[in-house]
N, C-alpha and C positions, 0 to 999 in steps of 0.2 A: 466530653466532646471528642475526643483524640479516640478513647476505646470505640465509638462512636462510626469515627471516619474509616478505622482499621477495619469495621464490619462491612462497613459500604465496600471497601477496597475487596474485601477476601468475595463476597458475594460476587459483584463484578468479573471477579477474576476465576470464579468457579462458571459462571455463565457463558462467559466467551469459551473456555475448556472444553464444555460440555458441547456446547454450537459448533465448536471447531473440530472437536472429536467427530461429530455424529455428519458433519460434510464431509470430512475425508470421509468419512464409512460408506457414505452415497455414493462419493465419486471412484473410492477404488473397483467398491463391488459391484458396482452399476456394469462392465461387460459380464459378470456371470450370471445375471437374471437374464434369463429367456423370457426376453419379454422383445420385440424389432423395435427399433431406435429410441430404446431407454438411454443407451448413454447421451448420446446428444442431447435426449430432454432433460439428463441430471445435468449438463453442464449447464445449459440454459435454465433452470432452475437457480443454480449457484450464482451467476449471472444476476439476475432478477433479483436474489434474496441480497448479494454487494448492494444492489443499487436500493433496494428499499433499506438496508442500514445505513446507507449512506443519508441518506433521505434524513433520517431518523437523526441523526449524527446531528447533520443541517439547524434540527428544529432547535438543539440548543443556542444558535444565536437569538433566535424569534424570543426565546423565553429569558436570553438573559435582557431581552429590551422591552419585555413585556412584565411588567407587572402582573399583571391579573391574565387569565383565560388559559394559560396553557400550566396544570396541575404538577406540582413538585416541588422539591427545592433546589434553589440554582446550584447548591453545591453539588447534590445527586447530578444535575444535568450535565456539570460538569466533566463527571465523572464519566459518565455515559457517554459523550462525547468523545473521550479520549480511549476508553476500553472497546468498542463499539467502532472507533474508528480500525482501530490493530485488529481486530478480528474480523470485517472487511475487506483487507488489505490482505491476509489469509484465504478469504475465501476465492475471492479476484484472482489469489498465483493456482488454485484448485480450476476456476473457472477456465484459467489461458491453459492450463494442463504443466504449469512450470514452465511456460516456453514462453521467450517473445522473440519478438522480431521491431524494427524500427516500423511503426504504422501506428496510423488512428488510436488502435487498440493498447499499444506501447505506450503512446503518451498521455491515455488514461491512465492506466497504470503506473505510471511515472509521477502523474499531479498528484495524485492519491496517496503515493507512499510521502509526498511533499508533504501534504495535507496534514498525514501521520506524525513525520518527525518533526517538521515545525508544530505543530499540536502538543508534542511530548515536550519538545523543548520548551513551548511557552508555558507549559503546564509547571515545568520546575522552576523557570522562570518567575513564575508569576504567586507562586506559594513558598519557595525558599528565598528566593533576594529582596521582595521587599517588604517581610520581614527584618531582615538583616540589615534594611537600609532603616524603616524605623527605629530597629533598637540602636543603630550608630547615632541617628538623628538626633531621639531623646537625650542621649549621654550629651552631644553634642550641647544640647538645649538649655541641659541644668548645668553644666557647665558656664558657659555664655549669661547664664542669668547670676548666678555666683559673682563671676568676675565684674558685670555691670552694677551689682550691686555693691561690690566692695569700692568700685568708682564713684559711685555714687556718694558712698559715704565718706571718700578723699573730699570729695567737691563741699561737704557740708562747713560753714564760715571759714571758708578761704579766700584769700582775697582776687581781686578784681583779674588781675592779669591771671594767676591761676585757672579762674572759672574761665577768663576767655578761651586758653588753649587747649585746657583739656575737658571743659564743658561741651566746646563748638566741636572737637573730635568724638567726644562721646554719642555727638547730636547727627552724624550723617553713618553711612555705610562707610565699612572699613574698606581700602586698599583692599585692590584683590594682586596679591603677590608683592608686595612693595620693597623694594631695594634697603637697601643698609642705610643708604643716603637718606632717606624719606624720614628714620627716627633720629639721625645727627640733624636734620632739619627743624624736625618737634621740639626737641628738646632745645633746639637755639633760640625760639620763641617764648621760653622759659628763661629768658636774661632779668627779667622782669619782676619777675617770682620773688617774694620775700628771701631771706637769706635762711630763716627758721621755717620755710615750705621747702625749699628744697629737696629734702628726703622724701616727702611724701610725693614733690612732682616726679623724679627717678620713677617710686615706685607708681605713680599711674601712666610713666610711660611704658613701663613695663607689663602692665594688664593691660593696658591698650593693645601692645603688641602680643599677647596669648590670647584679646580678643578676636583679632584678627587672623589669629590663626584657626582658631576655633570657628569662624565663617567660611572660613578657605574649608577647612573641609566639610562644611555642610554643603555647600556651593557644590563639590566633587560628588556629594551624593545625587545630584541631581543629574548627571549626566548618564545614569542607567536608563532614565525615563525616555531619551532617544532613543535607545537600543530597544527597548519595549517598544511604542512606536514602531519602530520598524517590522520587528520581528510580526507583529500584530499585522501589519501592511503584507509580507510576506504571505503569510498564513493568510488573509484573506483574497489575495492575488492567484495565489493556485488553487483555491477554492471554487473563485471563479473559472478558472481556466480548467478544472475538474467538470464544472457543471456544464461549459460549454462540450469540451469535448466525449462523455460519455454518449449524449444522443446521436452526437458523429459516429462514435463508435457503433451502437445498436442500431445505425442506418445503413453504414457500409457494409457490417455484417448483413444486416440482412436483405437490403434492398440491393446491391454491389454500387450505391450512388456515386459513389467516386473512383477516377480511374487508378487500380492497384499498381504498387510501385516492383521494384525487384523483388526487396525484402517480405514483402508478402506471401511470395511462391518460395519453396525450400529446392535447393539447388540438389543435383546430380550430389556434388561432390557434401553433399548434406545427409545423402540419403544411404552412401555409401558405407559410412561410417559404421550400419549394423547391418546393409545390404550389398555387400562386399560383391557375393557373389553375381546376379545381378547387374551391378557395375561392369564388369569386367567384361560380362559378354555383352551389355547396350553401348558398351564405351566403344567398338570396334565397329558401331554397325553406321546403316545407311540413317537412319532417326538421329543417330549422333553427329552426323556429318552434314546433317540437311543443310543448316546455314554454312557452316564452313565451307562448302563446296564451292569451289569457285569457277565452274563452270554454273552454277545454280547462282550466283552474285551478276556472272555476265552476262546470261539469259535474261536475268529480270533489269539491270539495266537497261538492255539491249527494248524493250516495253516498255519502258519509263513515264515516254510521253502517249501513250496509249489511253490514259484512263485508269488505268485496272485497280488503283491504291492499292491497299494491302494483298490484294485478290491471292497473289504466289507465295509472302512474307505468312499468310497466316495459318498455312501450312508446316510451311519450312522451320518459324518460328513461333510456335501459338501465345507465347510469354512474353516474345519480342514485343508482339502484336497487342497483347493485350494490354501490356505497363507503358504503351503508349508511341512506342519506335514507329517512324514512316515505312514506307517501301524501300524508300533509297537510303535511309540511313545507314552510313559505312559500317563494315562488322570493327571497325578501329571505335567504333564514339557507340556502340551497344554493349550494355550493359554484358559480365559473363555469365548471366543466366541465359540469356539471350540467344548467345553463340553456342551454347548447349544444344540449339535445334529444338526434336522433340524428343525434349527428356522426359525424366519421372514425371512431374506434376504436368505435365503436356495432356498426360491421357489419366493418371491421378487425381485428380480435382476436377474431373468436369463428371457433375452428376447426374444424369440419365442421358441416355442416347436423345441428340435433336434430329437424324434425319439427314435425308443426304444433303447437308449446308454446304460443301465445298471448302471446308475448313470454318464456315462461319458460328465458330460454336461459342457459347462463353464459358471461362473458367471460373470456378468458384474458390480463389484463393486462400489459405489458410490450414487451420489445424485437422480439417477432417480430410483424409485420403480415403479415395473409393477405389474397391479392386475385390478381387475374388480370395475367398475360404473356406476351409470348408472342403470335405474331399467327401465324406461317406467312409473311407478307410477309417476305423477303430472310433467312429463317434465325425462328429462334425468339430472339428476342434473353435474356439470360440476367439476373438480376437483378443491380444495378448497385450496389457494394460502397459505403455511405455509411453515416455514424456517425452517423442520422438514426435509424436503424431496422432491422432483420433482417426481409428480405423471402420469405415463401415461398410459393407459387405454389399457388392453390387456385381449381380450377374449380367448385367447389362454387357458389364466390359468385356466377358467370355463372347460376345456375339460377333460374327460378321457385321451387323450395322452397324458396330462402334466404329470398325476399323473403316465402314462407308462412309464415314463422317468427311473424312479426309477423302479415301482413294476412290471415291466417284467426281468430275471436277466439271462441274457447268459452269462457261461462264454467261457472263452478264446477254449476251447476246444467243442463248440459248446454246451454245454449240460445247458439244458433249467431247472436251478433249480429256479426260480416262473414265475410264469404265470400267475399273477391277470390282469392283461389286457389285455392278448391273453385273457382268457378263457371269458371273457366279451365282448369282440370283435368281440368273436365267437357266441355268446348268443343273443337271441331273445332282451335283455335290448340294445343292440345297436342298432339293428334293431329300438328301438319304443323313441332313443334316449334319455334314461335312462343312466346318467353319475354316475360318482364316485361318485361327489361332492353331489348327490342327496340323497346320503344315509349317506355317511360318513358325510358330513358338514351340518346336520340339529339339531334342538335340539331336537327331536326325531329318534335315529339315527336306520336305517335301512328299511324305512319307505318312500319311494321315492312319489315325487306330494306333498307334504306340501309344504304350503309356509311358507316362512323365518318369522325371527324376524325383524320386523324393528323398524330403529331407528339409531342414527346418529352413523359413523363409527368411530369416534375420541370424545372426552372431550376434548376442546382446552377453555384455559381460555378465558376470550372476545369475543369469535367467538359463534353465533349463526349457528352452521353447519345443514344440510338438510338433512332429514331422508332419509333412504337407505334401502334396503333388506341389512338383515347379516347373515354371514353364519358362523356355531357355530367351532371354531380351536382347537376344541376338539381329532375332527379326528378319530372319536370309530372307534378300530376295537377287536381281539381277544384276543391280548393278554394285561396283566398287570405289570406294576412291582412288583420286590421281592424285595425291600429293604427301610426300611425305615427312612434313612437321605435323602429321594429323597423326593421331590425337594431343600425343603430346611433344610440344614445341623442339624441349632438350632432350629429349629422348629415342632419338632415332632407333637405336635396335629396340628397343620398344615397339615403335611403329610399325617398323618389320616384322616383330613375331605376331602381334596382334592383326596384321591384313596378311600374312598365310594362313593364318587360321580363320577368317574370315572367308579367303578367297577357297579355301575346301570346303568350305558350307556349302559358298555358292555351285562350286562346282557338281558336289553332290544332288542339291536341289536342281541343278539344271540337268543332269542326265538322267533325273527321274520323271521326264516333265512328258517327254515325246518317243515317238520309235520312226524308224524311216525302215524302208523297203525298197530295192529295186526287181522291176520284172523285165525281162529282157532274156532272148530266145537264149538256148543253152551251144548253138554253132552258128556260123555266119561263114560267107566266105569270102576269100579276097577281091576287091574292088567290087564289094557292092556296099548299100545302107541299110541299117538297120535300127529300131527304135528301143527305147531307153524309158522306162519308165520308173518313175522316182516318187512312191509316195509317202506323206510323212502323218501321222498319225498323233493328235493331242492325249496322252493317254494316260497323264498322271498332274495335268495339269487345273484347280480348278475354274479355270478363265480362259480368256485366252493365252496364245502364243504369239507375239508376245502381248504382255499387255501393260495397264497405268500411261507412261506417256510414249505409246506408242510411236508417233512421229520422228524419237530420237534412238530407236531400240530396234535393234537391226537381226534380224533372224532368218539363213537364209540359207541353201541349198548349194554345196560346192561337187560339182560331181567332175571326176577327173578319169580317161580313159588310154590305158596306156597298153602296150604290146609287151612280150616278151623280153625286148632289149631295154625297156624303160621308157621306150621313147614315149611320148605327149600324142593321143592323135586328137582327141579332145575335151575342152575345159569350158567350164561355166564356173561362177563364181569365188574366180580367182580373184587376186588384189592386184592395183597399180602401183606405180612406188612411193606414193601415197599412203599406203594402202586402204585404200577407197575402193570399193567395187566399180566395177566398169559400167558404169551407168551414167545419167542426165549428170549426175553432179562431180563424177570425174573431173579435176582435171588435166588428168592427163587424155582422157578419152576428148574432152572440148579443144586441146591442141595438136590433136589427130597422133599422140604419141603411143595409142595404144586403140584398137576397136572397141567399138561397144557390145557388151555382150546381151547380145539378142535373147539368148535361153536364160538371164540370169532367172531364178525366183526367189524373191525377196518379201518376207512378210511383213515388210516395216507398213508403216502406215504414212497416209501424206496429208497435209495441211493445202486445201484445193481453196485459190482465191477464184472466184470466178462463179455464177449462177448455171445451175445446169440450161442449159438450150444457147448459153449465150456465145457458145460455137470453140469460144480460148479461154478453158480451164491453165489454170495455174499452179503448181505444187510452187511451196514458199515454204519458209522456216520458221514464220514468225505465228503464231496463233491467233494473236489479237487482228490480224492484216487477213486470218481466213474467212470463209463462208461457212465451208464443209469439210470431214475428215471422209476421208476416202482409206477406209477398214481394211486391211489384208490380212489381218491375224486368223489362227484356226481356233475354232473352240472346242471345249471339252468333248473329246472322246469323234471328234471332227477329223476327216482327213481332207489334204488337198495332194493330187498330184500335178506333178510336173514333167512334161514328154518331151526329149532329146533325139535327133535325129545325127546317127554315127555312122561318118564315111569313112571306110575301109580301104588302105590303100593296096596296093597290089603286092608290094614290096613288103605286108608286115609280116612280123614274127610271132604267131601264136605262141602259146593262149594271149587271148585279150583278158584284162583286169579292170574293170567296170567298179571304181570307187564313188562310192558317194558317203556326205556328212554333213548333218543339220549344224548349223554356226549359229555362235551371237556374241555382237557384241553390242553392251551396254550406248556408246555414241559413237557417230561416224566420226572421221577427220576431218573429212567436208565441214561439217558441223564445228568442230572446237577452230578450224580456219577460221570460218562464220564467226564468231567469237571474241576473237582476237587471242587464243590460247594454242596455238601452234603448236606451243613448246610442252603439252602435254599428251601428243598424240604416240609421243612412243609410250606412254604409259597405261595403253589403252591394252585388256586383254580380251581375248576369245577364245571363245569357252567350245567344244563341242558336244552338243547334248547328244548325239547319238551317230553311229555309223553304219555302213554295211560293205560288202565288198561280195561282187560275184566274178567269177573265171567264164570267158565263154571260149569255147575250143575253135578255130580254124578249121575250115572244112579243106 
């Protein structure tokens, strides 16, 4: 029977080997068959085949309570049971790819390795100790029968008082643990006792007392049968809790029925660890700063009781949003995935393009990440098998409509506040299939037809990985942060180096954007007038100038005209000391400390409350309070000029010097006033995307 059971063991033990070999073999080699989404279908495969051994596991309870209908022997069941459980539990860490996270999926996997060890344990449990308790028992047994025997045959014609006290002891259950006192008691009851019994009553108090001892520890074997009990209760407690949550599991995965927590999404500082490079240029940018911004916190405050819910958060934060954060919940009580903005899994895990949603898109959290591969360069190279993440290859994400997911923004009320991807849509750069990514993700940003950096996408220790085109997660665009515990808190010259190199992006991307011109006569003469034409040309831009949320984005025409001695004779688009343009929302210009400048041109855009015909349009700050956006931006390959009329005084000093320069800056002062952030407007810069400068001579 034993050579028997050793067979059963070794076969078992050859089976699970052989199943457990030939799934690793599926799941390592499953990215090198060219076959489109075999891997995912080998994990979900592995998946299904856990759950139907599990299944299979299962049925030996049914069989050890059934007699008849389910074929075998309960010892085989046993067995299967417990070999059949561990090599599910095998297959399950193949299935999760070795990775978990605290979710649904975790504490499946968690009740099952339960499942396991309380299994194993009961299993030795249950074939070595009681065993061990039988055979103490038996000894115990023929012992106790010995000594009640040899009592017995004390008790044969003895007399009265004798049989009374050691008969009536013989005749109940022993003391369990009894004091010293208990047999100086017995024995005093023996006063009685013939004077030639004496020896034999000693010795029956003396088998009495090895009787009892001998019950005391059969008594002690009894106390493993709680611990069994238990462990039994244990083992079928996560069994249950196994069966409950696997359909949780296989519904969240696939349905997304329940709302994802932090742990579900893999963090920025997750992703770094073999995407170093990467990091370092998304960690500086405006996608990293989106929630932290705190002019982006007082904006959306500042709309609270508007309606909008998540409408601006699910943008700013798509992770915040989706594991369940409000609108106004503080960045102090959000999660730090959260405050990441839109990091890696932001744009990572959402699988296929929805459409211009406004940010309403869903994420699909978890192990599989989507993103581009694949170059053409020396082969397509194939994605590279790491316990990092499940890699699967979507072109979607190289498109302009991924990035219109986000940077087209309708809201609820139809009113169309950005437009960076209509306006490109609309532009000659779609036509010649000119994308986002060709300006914004280069490490010359604005700059579209360079080819990439290559070079391998990951630093994975041990792994010799295969160069790729990369495209730089920098992400330039116009604006910058104002604050400097961003990015990281203790690290000030950090901060520092990371936004000059930031703030040269940008700069370069913005003098690639436009060109200005002035036309203006080549002589003029003293005390007359003469006109100034300034025009500015979109010619590297593919949208407008500016554009996204234009209302806050100020782009604007400074032409300055001065004589030989320096003097000023005249200016547009200078600043207050505020520095606020000399416009409506001066104020210095509302407290008459300075004019208003009549020539300014300014391509911001304005937020008009008011229906047209109804006579008092309104320019306002707030979005959700407009009707209409009243557009001033130029678009691609678009010119607008602007005409200035120049008095000559009589007294100047030729040549005249006719400067003009396209400006921008990111937000007004007016604006962070509005706000309540004062204290951030000297940190505001302005950039010049282009100049020109003409001499007119003095007649």
């Amino acid at each position: 029977m034993t050579r028997l059971l050793k067979g059963i063991h070794k076969r078992f033990i050859l089976l699970i080997a052989v199943t457990g070999l030939l799934s690793w073999a599926l799941y390592y080699w499953a990215p090198a068959l060219a076959i489109s989404g075999i891997e995912i279908a080998v994990i979900y495969i592995l998946g299904l085949l856990a759950v139907l051994i599990i299944i299979l596991v299962m049925t030996y309870s049914l069989r050890k309570r059934l007699a008849r209908g389910i074929p075998g022997r309960l010892d085989n069941w046993l067995l299967a049971h417990l070999y059949l459980g561990i090599l599910a539990l095998f297959i399950i860490a193949l299935h999760a790819e070795f990775r978990f996270g605290w979710n649904y999926s975790m504490v499946a996997a968690v009740l099952l390795a339960l499942v396991i060890v309380t299994g194993v344990v009961g299993r030795l449990f249950y074939t070595r100790l009681p065993s061990k308790i039988v055979s103490e028992q038996n000894k115990i047994f023929s012992e106790l029968e010995g000594v009640t025997d040899e009592l017995n045959g004390l008790l044969e014609n003895k007399s009265r008082p004798f049989q009374k006290v050691i008969g009536s002891e013989l005749n109940i259950p022993s003391p369990i643990s009894p004091k010293p006192s208990y047999w100086e008691e017995l024995r005093a009851k023996g006063e009685n006792v013939p004077e030639e019994e004496k020896e034999a009553f000693e010795k029956a108090i003396v088998l009495l007392r090895e009787r009892a001892e001998l019950e005391a520890g059969s008594v002690s074997q009894v106390k493993y049968r709680p611990l069994f009990r238990a462990w039994l209760s244990v083992h079928i407690l996560v069994t249950v809790g196994l069966i409950v949550f696997i359909p949780i599991h296989v519904l969240d995965d696939t349905f997304r029925v329940f709302t994802p927590s932090a742990s579900d999404f893999g963090s920025a500082n997750e992703c770094r660890q073999c995407h170093q490079r990467q990091y370092d240029e998304w960690i500086g940018s405006m996608h990293a700063y989106a929630q932290a911004s705190p002019v982006f916190v007082a904006f959306n405050d500042k709309v609270k009781n508007m309606g909008l819910g998540t409408f601006c958060v699910q943008c700013h934060t798509p992770i915040g949003t989706a594991i369940g954060e409000g609108a106004l919940t503080p960045n102090e009580e959000r999660a730090d995935i959260s405050l990441m903005g839109v990091q890696c899994d932001s744009c990572h895990v959402i699988d296929k393009n929805h459409g211009l949603v406004s940010g309403r898109f869903p994420l699909s959290p978890g192990r599989t990440k989507y993103g581009p591969f694949g170059s053409g360069k020396d082969g397509d190279p194939k994605a590279v098998r790491n316990s990092a993440h499940r890699s699967v290859q979507a072109d979607f994400i190289k498109s302009s409509e991924f990035c219109g997911q986000c940077h087209d923004v309708i809201d609820s009320k139809d009113l169309r506040i950005e437009e960076a991807f209509t306006e490109w849509n609309e532009s000659v750069y779609a036509e010649k299939g000119i994308k986002c990514q060709d300006c914004h993700m280069r490490s010359l940003p604005g700059k579209s037809g360079q080819e990439k950096v290559i070079g391998p996408a990951a630093i994975v220790f041990g792994m010799d990985l295969p160069d790729r085109p990369l495209s730089d997660h920098s992400f330039v665009g116009p604006d910058n942060h104002l604050i400097d515990d961003f990015p990281y808190p203790d690290n000030p010259e950090e901060n520092a180096r990371i936004q000059r190199a930031y703030l040269e992006k940008k700069n370069y991307l913005l003098q690639n954007c436009a060109e200005i011109e002035i036309t203006a006569p080549e002589e003029v003469r003293e005390s007359s007038e003469f006109e100034v034409e300034v025009k500015v040309t979109n010619t590297g831009a593919g949208h407008g100038i500016p554009t996204g949320f234009t209302p806050e984005r100020q782009v604007w025409i400074e032409i300055v005209v001065k004589d030989a001695m320096g003097r000023i004779l005249f200016v547009s688009g200078d600043l207050d000391n505020n520095k606020d343009l000399r416009n409506n929302h001066s104020h210095a210009v509302e407290a008459g400390e300075v004019p208003l400048d009549k020539y300014l041109v300014n391509f911001q855009s304005k937020f008009i409350r008011g229906r047209p015909g109804d006579g008092k349009p309104e320019e306002i700050l707030l979005p959700t309070l407009a009707f209409r956006i009243e557009k001033n931006n130029i678009m691609p390959f678009e010119s607008k000029s602007a005409h200035y009329s120049i008095t000559v005084p009589g007294d100047v000093k030729g040549p005249l010097y006719v400067e003009a320069r396209l400006r921008y800056r990111n937000l007004p002062p007016y604006l962070l006033d509005f706000l309540g952030l004062s204290e951030l407007k000297d940190r505001l810069v302005i950039n010049d995307m282009a100049s020109v400068r003409k001499t007119i001579s003095i007649d």
